[in-house]
C-alpha positions as CSV (number, residue, x, y, z in Angstrom):
1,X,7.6,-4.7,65.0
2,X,7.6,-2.7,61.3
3,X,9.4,0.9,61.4
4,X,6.4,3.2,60.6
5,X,6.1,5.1,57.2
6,X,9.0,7.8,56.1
7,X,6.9,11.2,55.6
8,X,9.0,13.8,54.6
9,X,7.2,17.8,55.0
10,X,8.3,20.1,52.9
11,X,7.9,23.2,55.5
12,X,6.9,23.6,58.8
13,X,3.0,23.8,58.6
14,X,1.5,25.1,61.8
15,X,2.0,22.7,64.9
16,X,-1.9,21.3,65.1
17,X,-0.8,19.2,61.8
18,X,2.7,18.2,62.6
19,X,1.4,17.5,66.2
20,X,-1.2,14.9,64.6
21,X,0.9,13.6,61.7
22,X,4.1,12.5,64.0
23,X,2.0,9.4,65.7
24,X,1.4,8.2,62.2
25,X,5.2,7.9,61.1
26,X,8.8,9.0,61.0
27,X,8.7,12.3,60.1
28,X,11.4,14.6,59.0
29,X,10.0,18.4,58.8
30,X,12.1,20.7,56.4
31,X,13.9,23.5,59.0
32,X,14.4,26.3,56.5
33,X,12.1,29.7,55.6
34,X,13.2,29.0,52.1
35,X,11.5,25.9,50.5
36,X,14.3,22.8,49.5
37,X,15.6,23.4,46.0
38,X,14.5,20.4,43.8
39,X,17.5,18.5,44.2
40,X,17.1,18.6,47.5
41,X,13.6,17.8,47.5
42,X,14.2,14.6,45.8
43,X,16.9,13.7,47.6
44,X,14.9,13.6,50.7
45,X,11.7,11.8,49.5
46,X,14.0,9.0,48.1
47,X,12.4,6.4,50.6
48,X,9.3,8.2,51.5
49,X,5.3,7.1,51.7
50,X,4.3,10.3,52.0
51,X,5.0,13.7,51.5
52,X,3.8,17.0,52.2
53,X,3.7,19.7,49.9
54,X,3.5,23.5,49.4
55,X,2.5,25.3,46.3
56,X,6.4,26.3,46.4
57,X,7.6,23.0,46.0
58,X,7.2,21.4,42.2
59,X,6.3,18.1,42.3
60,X,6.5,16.1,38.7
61,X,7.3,12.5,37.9
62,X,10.8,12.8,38.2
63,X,10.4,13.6,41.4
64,X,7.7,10.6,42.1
65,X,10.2,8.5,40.4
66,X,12.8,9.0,43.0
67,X,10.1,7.9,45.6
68,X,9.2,4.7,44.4
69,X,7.3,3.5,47.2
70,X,5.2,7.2,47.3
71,X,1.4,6.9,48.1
72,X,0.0,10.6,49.2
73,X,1.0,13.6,48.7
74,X,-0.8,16.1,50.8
75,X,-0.4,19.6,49.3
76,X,-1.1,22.4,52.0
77,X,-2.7,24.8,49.5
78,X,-6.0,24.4,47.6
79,X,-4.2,24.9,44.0
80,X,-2.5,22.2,42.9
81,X,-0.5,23.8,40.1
82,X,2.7,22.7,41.3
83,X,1.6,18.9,41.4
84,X,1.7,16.8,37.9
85,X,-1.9,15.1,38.5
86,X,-1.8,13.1,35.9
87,X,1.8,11.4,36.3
88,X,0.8,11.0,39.7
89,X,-2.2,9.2,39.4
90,X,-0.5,7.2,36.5
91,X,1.2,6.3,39.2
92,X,-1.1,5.5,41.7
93,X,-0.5,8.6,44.2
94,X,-3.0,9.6,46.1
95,X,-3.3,13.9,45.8
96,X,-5.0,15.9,48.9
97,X,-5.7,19.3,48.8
98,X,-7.4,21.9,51.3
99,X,-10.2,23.6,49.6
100,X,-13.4,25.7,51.9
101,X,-11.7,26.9,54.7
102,X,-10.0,29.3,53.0
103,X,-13.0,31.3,51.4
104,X,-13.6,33.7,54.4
105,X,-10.8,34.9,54.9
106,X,-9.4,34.9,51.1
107,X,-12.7,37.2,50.3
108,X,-11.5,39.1,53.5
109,X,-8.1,40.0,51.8
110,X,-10.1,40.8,48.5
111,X,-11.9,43.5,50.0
112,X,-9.3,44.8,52.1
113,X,-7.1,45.7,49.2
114,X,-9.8,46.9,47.0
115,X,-10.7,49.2,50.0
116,X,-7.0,49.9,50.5
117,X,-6.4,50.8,46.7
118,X,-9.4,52.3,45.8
119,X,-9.1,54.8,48.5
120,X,-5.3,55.4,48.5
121,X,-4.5,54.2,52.0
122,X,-1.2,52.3,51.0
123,X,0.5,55.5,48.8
124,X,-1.0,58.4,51.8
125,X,0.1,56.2,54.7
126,X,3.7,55.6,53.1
127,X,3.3,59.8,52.3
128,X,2.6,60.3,56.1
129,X,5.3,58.4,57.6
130,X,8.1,59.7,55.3
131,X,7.3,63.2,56.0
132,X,5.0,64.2,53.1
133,X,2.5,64.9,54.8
134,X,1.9,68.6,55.4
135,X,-1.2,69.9,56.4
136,X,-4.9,68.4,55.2
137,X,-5.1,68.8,51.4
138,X,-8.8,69.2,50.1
139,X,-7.5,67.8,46.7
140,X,-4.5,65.5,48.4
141,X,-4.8,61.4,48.1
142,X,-8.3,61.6,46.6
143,X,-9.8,58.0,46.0
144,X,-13.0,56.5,44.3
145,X,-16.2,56.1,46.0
146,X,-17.7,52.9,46.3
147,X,-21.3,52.9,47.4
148,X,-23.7,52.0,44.8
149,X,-20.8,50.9,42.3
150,X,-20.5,48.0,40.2
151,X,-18.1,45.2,41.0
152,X,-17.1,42.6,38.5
153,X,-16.5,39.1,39.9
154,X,-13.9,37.2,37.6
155,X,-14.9,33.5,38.8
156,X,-17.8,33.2,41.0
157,X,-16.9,30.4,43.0
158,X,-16.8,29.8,46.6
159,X,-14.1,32.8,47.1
160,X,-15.7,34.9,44.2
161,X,-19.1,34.6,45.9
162,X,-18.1,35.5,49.2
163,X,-16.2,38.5,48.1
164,X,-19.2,40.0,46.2
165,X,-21.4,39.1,49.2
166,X,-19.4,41.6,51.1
167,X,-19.3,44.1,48.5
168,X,-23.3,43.8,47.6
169,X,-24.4,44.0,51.1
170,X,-21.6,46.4,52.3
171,X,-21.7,49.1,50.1
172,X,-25.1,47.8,48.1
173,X,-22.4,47.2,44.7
174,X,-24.3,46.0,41.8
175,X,-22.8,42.3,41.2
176,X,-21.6,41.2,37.6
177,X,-19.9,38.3,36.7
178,X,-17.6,36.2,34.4
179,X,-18.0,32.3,34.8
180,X,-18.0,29.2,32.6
181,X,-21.6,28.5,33.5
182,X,-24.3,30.0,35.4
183,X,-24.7,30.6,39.3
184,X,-27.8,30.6,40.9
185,X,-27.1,30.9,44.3
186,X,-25.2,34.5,43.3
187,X,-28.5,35.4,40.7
188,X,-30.9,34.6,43.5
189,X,-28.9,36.4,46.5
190,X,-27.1,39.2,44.9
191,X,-29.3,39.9,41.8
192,X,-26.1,39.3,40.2
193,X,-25.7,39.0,36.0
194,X,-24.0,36.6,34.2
195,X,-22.3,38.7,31.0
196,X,-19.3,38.2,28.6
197,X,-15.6,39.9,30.0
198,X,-15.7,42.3,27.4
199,X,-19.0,43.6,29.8
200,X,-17.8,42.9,32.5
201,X,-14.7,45.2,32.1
202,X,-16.3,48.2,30.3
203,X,-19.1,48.1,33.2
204,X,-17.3,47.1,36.2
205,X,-15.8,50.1,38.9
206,X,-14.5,47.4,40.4
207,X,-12.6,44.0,39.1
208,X,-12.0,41.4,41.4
209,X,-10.4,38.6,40.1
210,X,-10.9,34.7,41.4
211,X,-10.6,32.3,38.6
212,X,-8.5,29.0,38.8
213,X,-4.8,28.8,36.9
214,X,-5.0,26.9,33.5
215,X,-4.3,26.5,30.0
216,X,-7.2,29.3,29.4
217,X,-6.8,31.8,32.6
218,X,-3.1,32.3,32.1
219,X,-2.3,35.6,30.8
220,X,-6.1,36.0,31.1
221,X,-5.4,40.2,31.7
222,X,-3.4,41.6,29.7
223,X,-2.9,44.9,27.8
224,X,-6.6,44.6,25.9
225,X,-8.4,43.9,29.0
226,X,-7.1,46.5,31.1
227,X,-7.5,49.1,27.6
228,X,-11.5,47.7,27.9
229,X,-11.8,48.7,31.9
230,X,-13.0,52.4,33.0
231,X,-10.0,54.7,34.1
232,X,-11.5,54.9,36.8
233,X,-11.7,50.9,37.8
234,X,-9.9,49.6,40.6
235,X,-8.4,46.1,39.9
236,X,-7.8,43.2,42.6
237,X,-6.0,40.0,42.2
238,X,-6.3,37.3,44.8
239,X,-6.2,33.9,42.2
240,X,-2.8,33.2,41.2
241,X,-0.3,35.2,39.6
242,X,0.2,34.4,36.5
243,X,-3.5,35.2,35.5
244,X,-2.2,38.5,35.1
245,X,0.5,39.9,32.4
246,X,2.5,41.9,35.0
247,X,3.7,44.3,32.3
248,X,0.8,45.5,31.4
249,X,-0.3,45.9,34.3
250,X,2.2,48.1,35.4
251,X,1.7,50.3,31.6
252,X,-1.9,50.6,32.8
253,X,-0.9,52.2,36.3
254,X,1.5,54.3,35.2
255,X,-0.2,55.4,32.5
256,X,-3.2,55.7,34.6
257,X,-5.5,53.4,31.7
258,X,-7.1,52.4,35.4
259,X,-6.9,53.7,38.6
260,X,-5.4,51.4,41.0
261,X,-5.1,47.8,41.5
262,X,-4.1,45.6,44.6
263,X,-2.5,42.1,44.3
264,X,-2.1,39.6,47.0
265,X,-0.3,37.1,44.2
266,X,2.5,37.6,41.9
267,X,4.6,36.1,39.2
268,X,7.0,35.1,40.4
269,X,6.5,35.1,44.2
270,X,8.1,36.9,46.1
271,X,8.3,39.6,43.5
272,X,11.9,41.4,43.0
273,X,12.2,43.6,44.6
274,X,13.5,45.9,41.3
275,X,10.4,45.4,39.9
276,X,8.4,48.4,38.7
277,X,4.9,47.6,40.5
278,X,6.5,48.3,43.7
279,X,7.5,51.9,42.2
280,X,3.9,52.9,41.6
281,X,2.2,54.3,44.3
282,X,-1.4,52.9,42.9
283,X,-0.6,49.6,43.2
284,X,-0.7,47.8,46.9
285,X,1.1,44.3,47.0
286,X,0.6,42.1,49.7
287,X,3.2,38.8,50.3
288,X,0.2,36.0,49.3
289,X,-1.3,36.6,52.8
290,X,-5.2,35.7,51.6
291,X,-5.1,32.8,54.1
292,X,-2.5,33.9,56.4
293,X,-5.2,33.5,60.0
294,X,-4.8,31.8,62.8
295,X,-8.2,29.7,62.5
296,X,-7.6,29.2,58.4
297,X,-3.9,28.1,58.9
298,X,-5.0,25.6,61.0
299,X,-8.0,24.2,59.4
300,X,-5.7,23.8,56.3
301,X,-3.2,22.3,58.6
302,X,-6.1,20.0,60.1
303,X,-7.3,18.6,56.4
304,X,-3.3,18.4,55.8
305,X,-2.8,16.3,58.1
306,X,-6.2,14.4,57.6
307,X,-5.5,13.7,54.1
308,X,-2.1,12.4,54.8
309,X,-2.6,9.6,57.8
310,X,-5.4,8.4,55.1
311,X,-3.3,8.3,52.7
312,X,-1.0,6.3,54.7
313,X,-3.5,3.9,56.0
314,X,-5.5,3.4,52.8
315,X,-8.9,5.5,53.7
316,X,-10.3,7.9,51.7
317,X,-8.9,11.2,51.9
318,X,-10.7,14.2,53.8
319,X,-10.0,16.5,50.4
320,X,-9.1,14.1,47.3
321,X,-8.1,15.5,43.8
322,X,-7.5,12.6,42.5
């Protein structure tokens, strides 16, 4: 009888996926909170036909390479930023990711810190429970409204869309947006307009930002964008962290060039905890928790799991990058 396939996961992914990978092979499932170190990493794939990754864990042909006999790698993220595509399909790997069912709840977290910056619930709540909170102020933690207001949607894909869906129908927001080519779907729904970021960031009340991490989106805000965006404008990053130039956006808070912002991503992650966003009370920063819900953890975990056993048994994967 043949010894099944070595899998090796790279964190514990929620038990519906390590529940219907373990039939498939011999699994070993990294113990830690903290991801392996890369030495560690390669150490343990040495021998492996699969592997599953997080966006946490680098993955580049030296790595392959010390996994001669790898096949899939299932990443348990939609982003594959961490993953060397092309070195791994030069070498015949097999990539997975676990795009759609994170859009609800993504565009969920989007909202919820533009609601929670926008009308200063993250600086008055920390106010209350320290004691600084002394009687009602008429002029005390006074926000923006946001009925009727524009929002400008940075990317209008799936996440982008749903976001501004909420925003539109919620509060009746007028809809702009930045994308590499047109989208119908928003045009028709939302009355939404396709215009250039300069536009987009003099117009917008609101910025919410969903845009993939590459050669062109990194650094994408920086000191000139934020300069271009109303004083008043609330700015919300969901995307990835390194879309944004972290030092200016910390000069534009403090110097209040914009109101508020709210980020669920950071570069690095976790943010140090020295650093200066964390010192200004207009800016609320959430541990990458966009997709952190029961149902979405385990969907991801479901098309993780999916796109490994194919993968192992030479099917078509549920969610293929490659």
């Amino acid at each position: 009888m043949s010894a099944k396939p070595r899998v090796f996961v790279a964190r514990r992914i929620p038990d519906l996926g390590l529940d219907m990978i373990a039939p498939h092979c011999d699994m070993e499932v990294w113990p830690e909170l903290l991801p392996p170190s890369p030495s560690v990493l390669k150490e343990k794939v040495n021998g492996c036909v699969g592997l599953v990754s997080l966006l946490t864990d680098r993955i580049d042909g030296p790595l392959m390479d010390a996994a001669p006999g790898l096949k899939i790698i299932s990443n348990f993220a939609v982003g594959v930023n961490n993953i060397d595509i092309p070195a791994a399909t030069a070498r015949n790997i097999k990539i997975g990711n676990t795009p759609g069912v994170l859009t609800e709840a993504t565009a969920d977290i989007a909202v919820t810190l533009l609601l929670a910056a926008t009308r200063r619930l993250w600086d008055s709540a920390i106010d209350a429970r320290e004691g600084r909170w002394f009687t009602w102020d008429p002029r005390g933690w006074l926000g923006q409204d946001l009925s009727g207001r524009t929002l400008g949607i940075v990317g209008m894909g799936r996440i982008g869309l749903a976001t501004a869906r909420r925003l539109h129908h919620g509060w009746g927001m007028k809809v702009l947006y930045s994308a590499r080519s047109p989208k119908p779907e928003a045009e028709k729904e939302l009355k939404a307009t396709r215009v250039e970021m300069d536009t987009l960031l003099a117009e917008s009340d609101f910025v919410s930002v969903h845009t993939d991490l590459n050669a062109d989106t990194k650094g994408l805000f920086g000191a000139a964008q934020f300069a271009k965006m109303k004083p008043t404008a609330v700015f919300v990053n969901t995307s990835r962290g390194p879309v944004v130039d972290q030092a200016a956006l910390a000069k534009a808070l403090r110097e209040k060039t914009i109101f508020a912002a709210g980020l669920d991503v950071t570069d690095p992650e976790p943010l140090p905890k020295e650093h200066e966003l964390y010192t200004l009370p207009n800016c609320v920063i959430a541990p990458h928790i966009a997709s952190a819900t029961v149902d979405t953890r385990n969907a991801m975990a479901r098309i993780c799991a999916e796109n490994l056993i194919a993968g192992l048994t030479g099917r078509p994967l549920t969610a293929s990058v490659n």
